[in-house]
Structures are given as C-alpha cells and as structure tokens.
C-alpha positions as CSV (number, residue, x, y, z in Angstrom):
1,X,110.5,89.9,129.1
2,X,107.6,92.3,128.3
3,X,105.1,90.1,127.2
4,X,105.7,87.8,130.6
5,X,105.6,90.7,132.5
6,X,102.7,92.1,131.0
7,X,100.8,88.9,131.8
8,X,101.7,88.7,135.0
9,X,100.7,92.2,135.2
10,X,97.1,91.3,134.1
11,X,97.0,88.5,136.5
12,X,98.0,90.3,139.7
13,X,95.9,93.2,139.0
14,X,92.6,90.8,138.4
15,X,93.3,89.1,141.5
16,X,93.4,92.3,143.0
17,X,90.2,93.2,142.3
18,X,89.0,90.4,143.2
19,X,88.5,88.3,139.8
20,X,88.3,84.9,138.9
21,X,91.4,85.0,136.4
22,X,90.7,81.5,135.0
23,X,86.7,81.5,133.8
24,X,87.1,84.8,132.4
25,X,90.3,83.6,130.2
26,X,88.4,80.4,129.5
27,X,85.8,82.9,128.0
28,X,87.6,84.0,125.7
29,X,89.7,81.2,124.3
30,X,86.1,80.1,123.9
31,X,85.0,83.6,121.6
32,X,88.4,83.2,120.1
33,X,87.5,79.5,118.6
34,X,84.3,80.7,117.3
35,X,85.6,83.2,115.3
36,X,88.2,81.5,114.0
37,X,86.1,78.9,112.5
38,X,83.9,81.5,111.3
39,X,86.3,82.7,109.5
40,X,87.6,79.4,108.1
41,X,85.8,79.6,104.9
42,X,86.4,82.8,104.1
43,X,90.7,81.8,104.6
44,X,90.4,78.7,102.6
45,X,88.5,80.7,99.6
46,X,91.1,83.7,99.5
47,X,94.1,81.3,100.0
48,X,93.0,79.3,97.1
49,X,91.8,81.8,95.1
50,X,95.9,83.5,95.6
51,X,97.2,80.0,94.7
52,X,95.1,79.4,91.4
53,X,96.3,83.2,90.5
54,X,99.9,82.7,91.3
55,X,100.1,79.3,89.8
56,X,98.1,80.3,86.3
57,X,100.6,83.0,85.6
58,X,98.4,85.7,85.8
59,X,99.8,87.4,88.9
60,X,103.5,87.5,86.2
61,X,101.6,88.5,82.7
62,X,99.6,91.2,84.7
63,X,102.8,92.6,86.4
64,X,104.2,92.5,83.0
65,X,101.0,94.8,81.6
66,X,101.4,97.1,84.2
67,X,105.3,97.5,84.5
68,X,105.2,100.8,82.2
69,X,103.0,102.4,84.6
70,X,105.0,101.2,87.8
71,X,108.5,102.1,86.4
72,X,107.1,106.0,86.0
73,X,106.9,105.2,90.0
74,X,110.5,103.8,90.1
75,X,109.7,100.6,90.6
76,X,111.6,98.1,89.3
77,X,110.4,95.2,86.8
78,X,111.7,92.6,89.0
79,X,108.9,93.8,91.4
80,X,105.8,94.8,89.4
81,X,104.6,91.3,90.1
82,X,105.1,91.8,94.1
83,X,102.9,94.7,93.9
84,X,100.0,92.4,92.6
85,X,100.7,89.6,95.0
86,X,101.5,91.5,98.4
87,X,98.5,92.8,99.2
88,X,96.3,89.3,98.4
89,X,98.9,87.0,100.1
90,X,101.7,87.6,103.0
91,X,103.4,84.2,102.6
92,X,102.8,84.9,98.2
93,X,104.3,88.0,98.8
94,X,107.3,86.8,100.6
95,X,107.6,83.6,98.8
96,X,108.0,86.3,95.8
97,X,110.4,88.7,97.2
98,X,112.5,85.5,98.0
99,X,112.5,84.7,94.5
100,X,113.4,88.2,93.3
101,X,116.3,88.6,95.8
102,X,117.7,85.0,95.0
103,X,117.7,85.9,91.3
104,X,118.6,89.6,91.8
105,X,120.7,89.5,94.8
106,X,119.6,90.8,98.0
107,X,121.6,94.0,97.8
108,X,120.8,94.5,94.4
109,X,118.2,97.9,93.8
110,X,115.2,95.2,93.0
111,X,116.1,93.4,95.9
112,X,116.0,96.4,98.2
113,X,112.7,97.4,97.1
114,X,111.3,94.3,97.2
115,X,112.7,94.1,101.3
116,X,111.3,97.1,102.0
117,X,108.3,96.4,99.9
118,X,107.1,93.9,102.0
119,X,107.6,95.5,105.3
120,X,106.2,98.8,104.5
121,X,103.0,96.9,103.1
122,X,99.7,95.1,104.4
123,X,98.4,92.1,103.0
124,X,94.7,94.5,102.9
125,X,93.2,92.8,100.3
126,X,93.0,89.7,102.5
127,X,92.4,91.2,105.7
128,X,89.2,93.1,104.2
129,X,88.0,89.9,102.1
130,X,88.6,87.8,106.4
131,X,87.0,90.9,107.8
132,X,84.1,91.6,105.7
133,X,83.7,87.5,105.1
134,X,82.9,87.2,108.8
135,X,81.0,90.1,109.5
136,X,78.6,89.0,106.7
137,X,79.1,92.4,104.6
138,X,78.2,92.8,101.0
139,X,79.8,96.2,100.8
140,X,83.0,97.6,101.8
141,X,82.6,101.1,101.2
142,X,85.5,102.9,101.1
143,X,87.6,100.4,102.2
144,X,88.7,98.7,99.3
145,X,90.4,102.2,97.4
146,X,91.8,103.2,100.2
147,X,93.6,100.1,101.0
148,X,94.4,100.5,97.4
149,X,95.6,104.2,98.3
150,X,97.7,103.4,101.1
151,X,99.2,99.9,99.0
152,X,100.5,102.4,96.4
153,X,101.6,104.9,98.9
154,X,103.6,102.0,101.1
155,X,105.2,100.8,97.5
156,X,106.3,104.3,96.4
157,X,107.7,105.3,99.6
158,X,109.6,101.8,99.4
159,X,111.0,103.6,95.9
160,X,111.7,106.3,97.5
161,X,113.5,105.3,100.9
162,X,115.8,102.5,98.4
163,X,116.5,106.4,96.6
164,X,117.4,108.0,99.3
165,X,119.0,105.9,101.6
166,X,120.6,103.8,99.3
C-alpha cells in the first residue's frame, strides 16, 4: 500500500503545481536507459569474471587458505568460502549459502551464519567495480578498504549475533 500511495502522492502534488506529470517521467525512463546500457559492460565483465572464479575452484581453495585466520573470528569453515564470494556476487553469495544450509542444515551454527551473513552484507566489490566502471574512474580511493572494513565488520557481527542470540 505505501509504494501506491506514495505514487499517487507524487502525482497529485505535481499536478498541483502545475506540472506536466508525463514528459517529465518520460525523462527519466529515458536517463534511466542510458545508464543502464552504460553500465552493461562493466556487469557482463564482473559477472563473468565471478563465474570463471566460482567455477575454477578458486573461490573454495582460497576459503580453504584463509579458514585459520577466519575461525580466530568464529567463523565457521563451512563459510570461509562465502566471505570471498559475497561481496563480488549477490546471487554467488546466495547460491552458496544455499549450498551450505542444504549440506549443514539451516538451523545448524554454519547455517545461521551463513543467513545472517548474507543479510548483514553488501555485494561492495561489485557495486564499486558498476559504480566506478560507469563513472570512468581509474582510482577508488578509499573506497575499496573500506568496503573491505565494513565486509569484515558485517561478517563478524554475523559471528557474533549467531553467539549471542543463538
């Protein structure tokens, strides 16, 4: 009901002042379509670039190298692999924690972080590889470690909220 309402909303209150509701929406389906084919090649790259990883192995052997480091966090093995994948890939990341709640059982420990892994977590790799693709930028600053900051912090505080609540 909110989302109705809230276009309605939008519509009454530019007809109220006196705006052409239609042109102006036309307008920006319009900017919408560029951008998304702007950003096309940058999607297809990262999406098969997530693919080649997944499918190679490499996202599992590199969740395997880094497993001691993530159980000193608490995180399960079952999930060092998610931690790799989630922030590249939303639908690698769930496809994933699929697979480790099938095999582990949803209301197993691995299971529950892994479910709270992925919604306490942002695919930020990609967003910043769509963002920065479009926008033409050859450097990202800061943004790259601190998506990697606040990846780590959303994956401990999954740990930590399984603890706690659990």
């Amino acid at each position: 009901m909110l989302v109705p309402a809230l276009i309605a909303f939008v519509g009454v209150h530019a007809l109220a002042k006196g705006t052409d509701v239609f042109p102006v929406f036309l307008r920006g389906v319009e900017s919408g379509l560029r951008t998304a084919v702007s950003i096309l090649p940058t999607m297809i790259a990262l999406l098969t670039a997530v693919t080649m990883l997944r499918a190679s192995g490499f996202i599992d052997l590199a969740g395997q190298a880094m497993q001691p480091l993530l159980s000193l966090a608490g995180i399960p093995a079952d999930c060092a692999a998610l931690v790799l994948l989630k922030p590249l890939s939303g639908s690698g990341g769930l496809a994933l924690g699929q697979e480790i709640m099938r095999t582990c059982g949803v209301d197993s420990y691995a299971g529950r972080v892994a479910a709270v892994m992925l919604g306490a977590s942002e695919t930020s790799m990609y967003t910043i590889g769509i963002y920065c693709g479009h926008l033409q930028l050859k450097r990202t600053r800061y943004a790259i470690p601190a998506a990697f900051i606040a990846d780590l912090t959303a994956f401990i505080s999954a740990v930590v909220c399984v603890r706690w609540l659990g």
